[in-house]
C-alpha positions as CSV (number, residue, x, y, z in Angstrom):
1,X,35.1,-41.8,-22.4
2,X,36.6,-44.7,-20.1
3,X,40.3,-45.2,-19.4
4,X,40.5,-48.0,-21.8
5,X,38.8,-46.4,-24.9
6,X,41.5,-43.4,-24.4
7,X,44.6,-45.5,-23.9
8,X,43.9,-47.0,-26.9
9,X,42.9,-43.4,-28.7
10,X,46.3,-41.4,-27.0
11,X,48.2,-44.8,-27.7
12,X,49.3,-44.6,-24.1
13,X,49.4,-47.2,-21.5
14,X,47.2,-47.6,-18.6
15,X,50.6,-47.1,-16.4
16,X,51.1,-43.8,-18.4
17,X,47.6,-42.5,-17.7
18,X,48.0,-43.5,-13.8
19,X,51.2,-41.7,-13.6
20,X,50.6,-38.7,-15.5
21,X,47.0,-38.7,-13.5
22,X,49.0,-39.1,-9.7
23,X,51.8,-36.8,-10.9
24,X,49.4,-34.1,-11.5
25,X,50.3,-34.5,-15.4
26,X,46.6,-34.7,-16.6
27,X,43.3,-33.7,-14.6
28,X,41.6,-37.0,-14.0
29,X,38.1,-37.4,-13.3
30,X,37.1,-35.7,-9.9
31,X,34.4,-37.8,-8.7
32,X,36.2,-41.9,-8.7
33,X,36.4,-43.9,-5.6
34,X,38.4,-47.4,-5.7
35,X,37.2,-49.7,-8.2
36,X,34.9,-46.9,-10.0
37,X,35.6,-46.5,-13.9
38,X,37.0,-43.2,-14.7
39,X,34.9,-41.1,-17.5
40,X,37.1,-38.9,-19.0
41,X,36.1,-35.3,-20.7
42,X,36.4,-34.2,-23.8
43,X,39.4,-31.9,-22.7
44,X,41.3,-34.3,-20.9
45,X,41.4,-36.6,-23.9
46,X,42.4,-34.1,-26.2
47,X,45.4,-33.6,-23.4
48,X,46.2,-36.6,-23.2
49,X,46.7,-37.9,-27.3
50,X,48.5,-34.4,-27.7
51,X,51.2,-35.7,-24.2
52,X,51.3,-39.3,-25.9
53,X,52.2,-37.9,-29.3
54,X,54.9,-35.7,-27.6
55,X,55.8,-38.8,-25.2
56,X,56.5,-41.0,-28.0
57,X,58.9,-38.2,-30.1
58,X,61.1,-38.5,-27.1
59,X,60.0,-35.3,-24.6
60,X,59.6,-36.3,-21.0
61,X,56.1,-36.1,-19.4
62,X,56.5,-33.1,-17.3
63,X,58.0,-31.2,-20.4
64,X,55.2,-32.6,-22.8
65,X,52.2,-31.3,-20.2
66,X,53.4,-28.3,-19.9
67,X,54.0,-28.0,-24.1
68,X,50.5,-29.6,-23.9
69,X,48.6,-27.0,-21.7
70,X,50.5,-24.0,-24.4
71,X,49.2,-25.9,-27.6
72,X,45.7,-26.3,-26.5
73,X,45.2,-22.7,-25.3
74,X,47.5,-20.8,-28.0
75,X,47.1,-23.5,-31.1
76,X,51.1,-23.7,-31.1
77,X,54.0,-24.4,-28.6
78,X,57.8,-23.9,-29.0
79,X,59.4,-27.4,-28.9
80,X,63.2,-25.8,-29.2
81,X,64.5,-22.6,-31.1
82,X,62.9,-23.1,-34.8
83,X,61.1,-26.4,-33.9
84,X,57.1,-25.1,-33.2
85,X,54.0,-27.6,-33.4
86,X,51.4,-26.1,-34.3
87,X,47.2,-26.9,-35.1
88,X,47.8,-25.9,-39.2
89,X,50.6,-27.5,-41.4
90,X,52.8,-24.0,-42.4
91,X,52.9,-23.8,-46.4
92,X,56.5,-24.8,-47.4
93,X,58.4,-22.6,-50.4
94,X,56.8,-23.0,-53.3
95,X,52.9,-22.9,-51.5
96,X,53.4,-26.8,-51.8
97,X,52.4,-29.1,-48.5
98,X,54.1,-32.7,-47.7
């Protein structure tokens, strides 16, 4: 995928991406050279939408790679004590979903 098909998908900005990218946020695309579009994996995508999602409730980037990196290998991450995100919607009282 190119830079501007997952800015758009993450609802980032390209300055986001570049940060996060020089800041050792998010793995960019080994092989670029200047002016060379960036093709993004499959992984790195799904990093990135999770860290804009996360960016946009109000967590700082470092925090939100690092929760990142935990919800993609375990399927969960603590946000604070009793807040979690988490891959399945948890069944509320009453087995009923919002």
């Amino acid at each position: 995928m190119n830079s501007m098909t997952l800015i758009h998908e993450a609802g980032i900005t390209y300055r986001q991406l570049d940060y996060w990218t020089r800041a050792g946020l998010l793995d960019g695309p080994r092989d670029i050279g200047t002016g060379n579009a960036r093709d993004w994996t499959t992984g790195q995508v799904s990093k990135a939408r999770v860290m804009g999602t996360l960016v946009r409730a109000g967590i700082g980037p470092r925090l939100a790679a690092e929760l990142t990196d935990r919800f993609l290998a375990d399927g969960y991450a603590q946000l604070a004590p009793g807040l979690w995100i988490t891959r399945e919607m948890p069944a509320l009282a009453g087995g009923e979903r919002s």
